[in-house]
Structures are given as structure tokens and as C-alpha cells.
Chimera marker file (.cmm) of the C-alpha trace (Angstrom):
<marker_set name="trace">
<marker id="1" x="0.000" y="0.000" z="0.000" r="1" g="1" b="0" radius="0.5"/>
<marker id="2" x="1.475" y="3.632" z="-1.137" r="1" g="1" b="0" radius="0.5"/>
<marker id="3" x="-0.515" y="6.463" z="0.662" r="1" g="1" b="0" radius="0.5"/>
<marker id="4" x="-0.124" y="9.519" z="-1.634" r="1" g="1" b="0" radius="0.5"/>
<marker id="5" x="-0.872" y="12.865" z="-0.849" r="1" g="1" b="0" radius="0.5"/>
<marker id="6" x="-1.975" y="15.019" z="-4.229" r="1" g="1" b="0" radius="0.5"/>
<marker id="7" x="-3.001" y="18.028" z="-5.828" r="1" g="1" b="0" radius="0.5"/>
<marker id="8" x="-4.990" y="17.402" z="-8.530" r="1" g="1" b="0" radius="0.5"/>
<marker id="9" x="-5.508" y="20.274" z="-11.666" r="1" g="1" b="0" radius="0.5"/>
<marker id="10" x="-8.717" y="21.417" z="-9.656" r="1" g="1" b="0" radius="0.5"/>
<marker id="11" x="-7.047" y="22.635" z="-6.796" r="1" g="1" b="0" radius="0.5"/>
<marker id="12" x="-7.900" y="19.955" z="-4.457" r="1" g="1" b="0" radius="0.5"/>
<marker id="13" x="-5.871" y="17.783" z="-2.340" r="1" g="1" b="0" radius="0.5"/>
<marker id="14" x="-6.353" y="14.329" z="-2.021" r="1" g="1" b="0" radius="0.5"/>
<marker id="15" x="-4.991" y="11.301" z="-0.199" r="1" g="1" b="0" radius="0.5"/>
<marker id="16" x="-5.283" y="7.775" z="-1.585" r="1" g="1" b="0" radius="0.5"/>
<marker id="17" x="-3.712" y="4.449" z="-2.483" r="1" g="1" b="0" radius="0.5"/>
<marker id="18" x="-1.332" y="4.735" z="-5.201" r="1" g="1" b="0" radius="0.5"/>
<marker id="19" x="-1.302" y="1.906" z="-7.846" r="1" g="1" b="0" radius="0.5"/>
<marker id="20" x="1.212" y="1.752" z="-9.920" r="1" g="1" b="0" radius="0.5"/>
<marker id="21" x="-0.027" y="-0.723" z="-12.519" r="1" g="1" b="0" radius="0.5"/>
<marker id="22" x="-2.827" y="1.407" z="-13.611" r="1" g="1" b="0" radius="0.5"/>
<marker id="23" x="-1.430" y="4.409" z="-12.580" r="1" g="1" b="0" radius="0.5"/>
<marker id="24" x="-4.229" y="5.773" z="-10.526" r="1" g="1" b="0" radius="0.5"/>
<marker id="25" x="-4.927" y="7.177" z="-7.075" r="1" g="1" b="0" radius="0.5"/>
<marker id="26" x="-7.363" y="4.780" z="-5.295" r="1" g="1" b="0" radius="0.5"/>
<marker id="27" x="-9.957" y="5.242" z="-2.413" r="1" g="1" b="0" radius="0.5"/>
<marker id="28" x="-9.903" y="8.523" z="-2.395" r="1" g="1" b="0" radius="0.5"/>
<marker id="29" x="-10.466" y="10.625" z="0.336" r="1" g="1" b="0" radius="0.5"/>
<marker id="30" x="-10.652" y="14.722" z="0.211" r="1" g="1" b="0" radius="0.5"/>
<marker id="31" x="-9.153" y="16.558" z="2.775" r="1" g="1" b="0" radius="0.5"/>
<marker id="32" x="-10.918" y="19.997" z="3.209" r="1" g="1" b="0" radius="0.5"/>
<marker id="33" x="-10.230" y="22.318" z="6.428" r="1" g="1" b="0" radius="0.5"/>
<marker id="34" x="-12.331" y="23.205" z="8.529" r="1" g="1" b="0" radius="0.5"/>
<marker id="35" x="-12.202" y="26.705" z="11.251" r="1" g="1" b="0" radius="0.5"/>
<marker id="36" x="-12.377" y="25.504" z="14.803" r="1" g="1" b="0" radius="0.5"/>
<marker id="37" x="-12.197" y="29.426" z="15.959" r="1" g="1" b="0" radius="0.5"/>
<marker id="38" x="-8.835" y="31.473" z="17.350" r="1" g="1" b="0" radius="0.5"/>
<marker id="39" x="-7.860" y="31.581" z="13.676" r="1" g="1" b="0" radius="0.5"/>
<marker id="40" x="-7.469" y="27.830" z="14.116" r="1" g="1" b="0" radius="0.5"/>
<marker id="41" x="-8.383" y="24.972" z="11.694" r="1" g="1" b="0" radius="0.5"/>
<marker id="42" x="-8.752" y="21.213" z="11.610" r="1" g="1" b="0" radius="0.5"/>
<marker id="43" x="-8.614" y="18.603" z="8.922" r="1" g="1" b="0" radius="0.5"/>
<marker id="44" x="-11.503" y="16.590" z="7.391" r="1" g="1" b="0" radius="0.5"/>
<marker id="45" x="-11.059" y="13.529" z="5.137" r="1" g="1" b="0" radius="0.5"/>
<marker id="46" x="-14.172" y="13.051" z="3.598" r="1" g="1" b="0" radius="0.5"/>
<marker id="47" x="-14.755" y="10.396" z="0.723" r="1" g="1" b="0" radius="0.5"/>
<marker id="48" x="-13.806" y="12.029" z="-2.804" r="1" g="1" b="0" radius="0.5"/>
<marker id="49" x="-17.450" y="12.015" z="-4.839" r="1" g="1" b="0" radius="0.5"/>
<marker id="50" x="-19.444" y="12.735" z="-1.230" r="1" g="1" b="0" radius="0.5"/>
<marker id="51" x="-22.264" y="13.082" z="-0.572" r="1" g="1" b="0" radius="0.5"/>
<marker id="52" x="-23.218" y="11.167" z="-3.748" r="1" g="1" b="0" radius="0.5"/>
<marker id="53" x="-21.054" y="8.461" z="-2.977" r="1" g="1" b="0" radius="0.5"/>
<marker id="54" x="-20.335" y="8.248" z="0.981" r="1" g="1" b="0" radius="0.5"/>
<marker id="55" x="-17.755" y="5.220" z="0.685" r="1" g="1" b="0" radius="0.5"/>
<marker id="56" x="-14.557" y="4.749" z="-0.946" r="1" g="1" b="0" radius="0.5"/>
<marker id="57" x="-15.100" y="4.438" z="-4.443" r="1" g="1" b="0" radius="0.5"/>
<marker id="58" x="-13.473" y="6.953" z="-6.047" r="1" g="1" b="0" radius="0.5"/>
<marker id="59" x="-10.342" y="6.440" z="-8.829" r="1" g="1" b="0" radius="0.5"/>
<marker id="60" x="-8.244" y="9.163" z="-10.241" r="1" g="1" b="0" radius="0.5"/>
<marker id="61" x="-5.771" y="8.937" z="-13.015" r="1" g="1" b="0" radius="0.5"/>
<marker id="62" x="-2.059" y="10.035" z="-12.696" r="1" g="1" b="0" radius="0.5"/>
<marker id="63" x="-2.924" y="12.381" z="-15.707" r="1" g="1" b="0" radius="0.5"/>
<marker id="64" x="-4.917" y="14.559" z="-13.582" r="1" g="1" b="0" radius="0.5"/>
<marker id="65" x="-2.376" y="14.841" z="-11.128" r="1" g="1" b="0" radius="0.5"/>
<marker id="66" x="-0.861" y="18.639" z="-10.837" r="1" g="1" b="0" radius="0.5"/>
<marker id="67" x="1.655" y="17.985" z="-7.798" r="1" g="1" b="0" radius="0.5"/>
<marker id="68" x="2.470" y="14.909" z="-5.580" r="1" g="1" b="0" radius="0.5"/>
<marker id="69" x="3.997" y="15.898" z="-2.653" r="1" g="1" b="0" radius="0.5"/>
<marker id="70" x="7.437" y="13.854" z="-1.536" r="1" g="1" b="0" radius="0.5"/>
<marker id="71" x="5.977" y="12.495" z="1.981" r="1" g="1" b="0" radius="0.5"/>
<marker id="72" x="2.452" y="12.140" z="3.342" r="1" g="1" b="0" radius="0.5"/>
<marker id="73" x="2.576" y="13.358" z="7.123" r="1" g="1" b="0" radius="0.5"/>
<marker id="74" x="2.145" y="10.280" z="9.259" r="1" g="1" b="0" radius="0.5"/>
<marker id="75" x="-0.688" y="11.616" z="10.819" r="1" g="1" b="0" radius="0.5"/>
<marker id="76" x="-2.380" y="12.125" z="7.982" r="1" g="1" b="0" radius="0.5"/>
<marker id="77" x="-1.405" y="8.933" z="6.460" r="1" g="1" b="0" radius="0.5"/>
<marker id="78" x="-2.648" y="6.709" z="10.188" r="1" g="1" b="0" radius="0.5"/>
<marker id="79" x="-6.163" y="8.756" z="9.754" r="1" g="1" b="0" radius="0.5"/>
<marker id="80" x="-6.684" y="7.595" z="6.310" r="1" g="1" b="0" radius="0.5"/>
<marker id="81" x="-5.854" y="3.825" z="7.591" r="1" g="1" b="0" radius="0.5"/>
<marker id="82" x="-8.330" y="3.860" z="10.579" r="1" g="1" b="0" radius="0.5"/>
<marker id="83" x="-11.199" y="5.316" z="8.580" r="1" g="1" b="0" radius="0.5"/>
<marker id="84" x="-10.637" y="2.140" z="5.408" r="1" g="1" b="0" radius="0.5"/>
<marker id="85" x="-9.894" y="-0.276" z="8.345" r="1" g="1" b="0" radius="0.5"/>
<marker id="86" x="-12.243" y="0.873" z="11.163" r="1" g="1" b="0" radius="0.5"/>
<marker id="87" x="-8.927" y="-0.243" z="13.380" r="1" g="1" b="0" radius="0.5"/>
<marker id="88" x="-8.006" y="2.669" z="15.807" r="1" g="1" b="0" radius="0.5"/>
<marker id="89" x="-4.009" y="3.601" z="14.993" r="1" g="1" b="0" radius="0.5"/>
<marker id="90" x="-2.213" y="4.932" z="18.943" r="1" g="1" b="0" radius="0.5"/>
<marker id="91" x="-0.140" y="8.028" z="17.293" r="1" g="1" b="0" radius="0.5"/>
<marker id="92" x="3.749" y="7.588" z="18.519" r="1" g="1" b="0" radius="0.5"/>
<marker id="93" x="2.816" y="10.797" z="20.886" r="1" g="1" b="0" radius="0.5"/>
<marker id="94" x="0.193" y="8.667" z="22.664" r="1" g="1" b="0" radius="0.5"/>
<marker id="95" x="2.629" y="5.914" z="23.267" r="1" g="1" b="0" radius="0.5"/>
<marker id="96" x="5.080" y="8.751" z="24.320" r="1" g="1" b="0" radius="0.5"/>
<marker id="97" x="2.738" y="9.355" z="27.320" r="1" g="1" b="0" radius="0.5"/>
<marker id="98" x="2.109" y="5.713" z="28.317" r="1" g="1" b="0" radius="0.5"/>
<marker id="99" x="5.621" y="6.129" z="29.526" r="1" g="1" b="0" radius="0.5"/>
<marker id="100" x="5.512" y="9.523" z="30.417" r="1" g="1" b="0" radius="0.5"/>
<marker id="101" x="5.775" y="11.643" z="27.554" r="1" g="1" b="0" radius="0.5"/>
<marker id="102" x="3.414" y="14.433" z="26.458" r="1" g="1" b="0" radius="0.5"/>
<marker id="103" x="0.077" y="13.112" z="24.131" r="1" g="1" b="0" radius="0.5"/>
<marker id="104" x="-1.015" y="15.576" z="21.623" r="1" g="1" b="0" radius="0.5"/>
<marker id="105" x="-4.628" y="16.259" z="20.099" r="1" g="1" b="0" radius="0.5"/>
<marker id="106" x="-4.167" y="15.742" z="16.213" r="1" g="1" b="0" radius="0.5"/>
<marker id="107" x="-6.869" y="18.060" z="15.065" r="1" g="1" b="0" radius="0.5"/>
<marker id="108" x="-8.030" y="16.113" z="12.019" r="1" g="1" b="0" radius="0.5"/>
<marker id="109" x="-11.558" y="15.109" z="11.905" r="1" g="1" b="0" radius="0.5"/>
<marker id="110" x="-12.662" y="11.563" z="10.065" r="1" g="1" b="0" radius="0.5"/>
<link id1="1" id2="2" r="1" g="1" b="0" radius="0.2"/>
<link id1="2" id2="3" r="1" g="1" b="0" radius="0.2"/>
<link id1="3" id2="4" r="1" g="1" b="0" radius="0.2"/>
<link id1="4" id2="5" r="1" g="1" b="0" radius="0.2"/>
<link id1="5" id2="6" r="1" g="1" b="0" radius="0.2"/>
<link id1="6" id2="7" r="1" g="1" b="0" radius="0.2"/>
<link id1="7" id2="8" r="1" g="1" b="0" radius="0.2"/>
<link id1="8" id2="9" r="1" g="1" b="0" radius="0.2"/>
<link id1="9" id2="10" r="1" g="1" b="0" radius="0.2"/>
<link id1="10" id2="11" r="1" g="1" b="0" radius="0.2"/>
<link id1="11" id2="12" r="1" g="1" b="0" radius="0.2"/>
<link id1="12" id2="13" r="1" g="1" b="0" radius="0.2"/>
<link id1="13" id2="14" r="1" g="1" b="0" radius="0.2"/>
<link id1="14" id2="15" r="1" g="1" b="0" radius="0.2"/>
<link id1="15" id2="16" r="1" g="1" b="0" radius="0.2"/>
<link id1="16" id2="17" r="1" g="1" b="0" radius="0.2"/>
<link id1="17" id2="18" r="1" g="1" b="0" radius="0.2"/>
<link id1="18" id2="19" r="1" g="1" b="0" radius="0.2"/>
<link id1="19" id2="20" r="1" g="1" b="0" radius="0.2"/>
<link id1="20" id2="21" r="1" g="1" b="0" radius="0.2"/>
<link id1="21" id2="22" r="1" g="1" b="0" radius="0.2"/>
<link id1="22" id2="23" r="1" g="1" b="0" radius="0.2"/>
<link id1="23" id2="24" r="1" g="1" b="0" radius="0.2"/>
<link id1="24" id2="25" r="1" g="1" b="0" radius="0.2"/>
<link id1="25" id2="26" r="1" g="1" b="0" radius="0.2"/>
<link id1="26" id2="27" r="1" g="1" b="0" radius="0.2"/>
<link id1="27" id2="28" r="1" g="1" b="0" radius="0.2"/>
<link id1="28" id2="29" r="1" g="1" b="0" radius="0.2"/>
<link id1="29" id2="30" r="1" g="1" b="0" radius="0.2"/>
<link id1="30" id2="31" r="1" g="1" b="0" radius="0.2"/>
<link id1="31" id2="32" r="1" g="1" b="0" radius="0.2"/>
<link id1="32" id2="33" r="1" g="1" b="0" radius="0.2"/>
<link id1="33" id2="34" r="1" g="1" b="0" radius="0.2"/>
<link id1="34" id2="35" r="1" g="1" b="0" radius="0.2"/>
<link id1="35" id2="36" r="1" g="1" b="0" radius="0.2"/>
<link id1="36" id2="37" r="1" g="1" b="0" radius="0.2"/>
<link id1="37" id2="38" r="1" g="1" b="0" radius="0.2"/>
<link id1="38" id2="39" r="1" g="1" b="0" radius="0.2"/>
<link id1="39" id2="40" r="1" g="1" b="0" radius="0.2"/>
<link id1="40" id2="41" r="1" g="1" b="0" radius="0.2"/>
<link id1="41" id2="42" r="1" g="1" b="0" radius="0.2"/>
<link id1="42" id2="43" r="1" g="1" b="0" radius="0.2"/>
<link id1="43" id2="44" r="1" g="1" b="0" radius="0.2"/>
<link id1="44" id2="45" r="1" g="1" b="0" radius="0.2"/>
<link id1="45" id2="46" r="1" g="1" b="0" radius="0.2"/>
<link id1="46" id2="47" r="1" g="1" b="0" radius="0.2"/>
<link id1="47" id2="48" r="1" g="1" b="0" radius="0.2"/>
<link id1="48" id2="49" r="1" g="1" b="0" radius="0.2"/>
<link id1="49" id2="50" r="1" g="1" b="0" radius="0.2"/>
<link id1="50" id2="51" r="1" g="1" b="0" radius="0.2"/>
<link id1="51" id2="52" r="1" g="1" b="0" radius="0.2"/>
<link id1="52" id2="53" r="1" g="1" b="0" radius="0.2"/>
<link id1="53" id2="54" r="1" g="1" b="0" radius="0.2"/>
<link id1="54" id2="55" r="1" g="1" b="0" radius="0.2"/>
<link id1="55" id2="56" r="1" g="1" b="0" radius="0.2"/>
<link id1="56" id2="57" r="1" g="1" b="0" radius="0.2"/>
<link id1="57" id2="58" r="1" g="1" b="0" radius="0.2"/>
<link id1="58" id2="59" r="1" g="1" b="0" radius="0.2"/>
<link id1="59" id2="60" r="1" g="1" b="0" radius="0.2"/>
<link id1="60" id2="61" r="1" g="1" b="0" radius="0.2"/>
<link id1="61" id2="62" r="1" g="1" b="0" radius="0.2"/>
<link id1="62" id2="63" r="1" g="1" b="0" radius="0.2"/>
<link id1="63" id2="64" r="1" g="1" b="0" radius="0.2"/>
<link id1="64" id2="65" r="1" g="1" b="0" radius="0.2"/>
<link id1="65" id2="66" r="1" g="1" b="0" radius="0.2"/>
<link id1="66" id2="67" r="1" g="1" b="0" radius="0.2"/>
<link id1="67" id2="68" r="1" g="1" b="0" radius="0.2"/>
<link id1="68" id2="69" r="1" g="1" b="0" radius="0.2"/>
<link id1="69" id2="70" r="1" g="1" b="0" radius="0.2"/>
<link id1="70" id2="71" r="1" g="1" b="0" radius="0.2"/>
<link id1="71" id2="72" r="1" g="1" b="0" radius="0.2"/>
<link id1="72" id2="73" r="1" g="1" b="0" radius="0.2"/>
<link id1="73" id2="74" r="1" g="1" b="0" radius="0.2"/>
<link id1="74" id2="75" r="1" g="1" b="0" radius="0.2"/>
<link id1="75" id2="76" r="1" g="1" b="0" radius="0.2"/>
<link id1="76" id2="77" r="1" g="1" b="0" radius="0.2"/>
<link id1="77" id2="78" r="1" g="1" b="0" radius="0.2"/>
<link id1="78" id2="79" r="1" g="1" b="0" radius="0.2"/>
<link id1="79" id2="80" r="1" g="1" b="0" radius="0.2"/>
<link id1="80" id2="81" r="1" g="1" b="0" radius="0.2"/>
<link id1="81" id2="82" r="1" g="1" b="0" radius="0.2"/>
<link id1="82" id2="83" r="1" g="1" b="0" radius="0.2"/>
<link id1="83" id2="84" r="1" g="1" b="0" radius="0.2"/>
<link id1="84" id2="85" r="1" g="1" b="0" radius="0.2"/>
<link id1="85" id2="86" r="1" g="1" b="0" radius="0.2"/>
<link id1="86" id2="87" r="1" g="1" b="0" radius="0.2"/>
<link id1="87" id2="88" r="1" g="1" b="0" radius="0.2"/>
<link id1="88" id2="89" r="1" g="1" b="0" radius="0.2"/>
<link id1="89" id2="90" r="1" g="1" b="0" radius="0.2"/>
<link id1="90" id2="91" r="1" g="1" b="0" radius="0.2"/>
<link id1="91" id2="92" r="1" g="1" b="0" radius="0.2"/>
<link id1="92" id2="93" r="1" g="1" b="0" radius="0.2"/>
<link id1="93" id2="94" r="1" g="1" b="0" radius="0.2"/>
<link id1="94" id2="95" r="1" g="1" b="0" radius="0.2"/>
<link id1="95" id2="96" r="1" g="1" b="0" radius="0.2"/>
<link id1="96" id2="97" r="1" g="1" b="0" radius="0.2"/>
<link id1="97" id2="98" r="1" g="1" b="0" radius="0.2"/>
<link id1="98" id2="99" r="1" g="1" b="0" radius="0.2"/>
<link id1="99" id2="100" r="1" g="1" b="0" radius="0.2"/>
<link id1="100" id2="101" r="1" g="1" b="0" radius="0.2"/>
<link id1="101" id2="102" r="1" g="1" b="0" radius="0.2"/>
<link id1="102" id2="103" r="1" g="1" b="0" radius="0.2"/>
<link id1="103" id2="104" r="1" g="1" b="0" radius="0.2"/>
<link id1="104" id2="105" r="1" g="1" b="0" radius="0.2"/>
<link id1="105" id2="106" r="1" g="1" b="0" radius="0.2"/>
<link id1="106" id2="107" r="1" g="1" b="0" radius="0.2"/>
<link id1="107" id2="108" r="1" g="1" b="0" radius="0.2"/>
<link id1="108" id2="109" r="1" g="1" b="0" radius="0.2"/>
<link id1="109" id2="110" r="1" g="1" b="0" radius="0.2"/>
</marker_set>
């Protein structure tokens, strides 16, 4: 599996499953922000194609492709896992604090 994050010729970005055979960007998800006051924002991924089509269904071709960014935050990337698997990731911070470290509050919504 090769999470991508994209910008596509639209403007958007996009995270999905890379396939390299047929060269598209699979099970797409849409990541839009979203003000949570204090000139503060969070993340939503949101199924590419919803509200017509509310599951992960969507395919885009490399050709529509404008940028594909070199690394995918982890964060990002362990988001986009839970909501395909329904399997809760622990971030590395939350681990930190299990042993005494400080947890942190992503901020992206699924």
C-alpha cells in the first residue's frame, strides 16, 4: 500500500492508495479544512465524490495529477488507515505518554 498525498488540476488535495499498474490514485479521500475558531483549523477527510457516494469508491488517473507531494505526514497517512480499516491507529505521541511523555490532540476530523 502507497498512501499519496496530491493536488490534482482542480485545486484539491487528495490522499489515496497509489497503484502503480494502472497508474491511478485509489480510495480517495478529500481533505478539506475546517475553522475551529482562534484563527485555528482542523482537517476533514471526507470520501472524494461525497455526498453522492459516501464510501470509498473513487479512482483518479495520474494524468490529472498537478503535484504529488514527496511524503504524506504520518498523521495524515494513520487517519486515512483507521477510517478504510475501522482499526483505531495509537499516534507515537500517545505511546510517548504511556511512559511519560506528552500526548497531543491531532486536530483532524474523520
Amino acid at each position: 500500500m502507497d498512501v499519496k498525498l496530491v493536488k490534482l488540476v482542480t485545486g484539491e488535495v487528495v490522499l489515496g492508495d497509489y497503484d502503480e499498474v494502472t497508474q491511478q490514485l485509489c480510495e480517495v479521500v478529500n481533505i478539506q479544512t475546517v475553522p475551529s475558531g482562534n484563527n485555528q483549523f482542523q482537517l476533514a477527510l471526507i470520501p472524494y465524490g461525497y455526498p453522492y457516494e459516501p464510501t470509498f469508491v473513487a479512482k483518479i488517473e495520474e494524468k490529472h495529477f498537478l503535484y504529488v507531494y514527496s511524503k504524506c505526514p504520518d498523521e495524515l497517512k494513520n487517519k486515512y488507515l483507521e477510517i478504510k480499516s475501522n482499526i483505531k491507529i495509537a499516534p507515537a505521541s500517545s505511546l510517548n505518554s504511556m511512559v511519560g511523555g506528552a500526548g497531543s490532540d491531532s486536530g483532524i476530523i474523520v
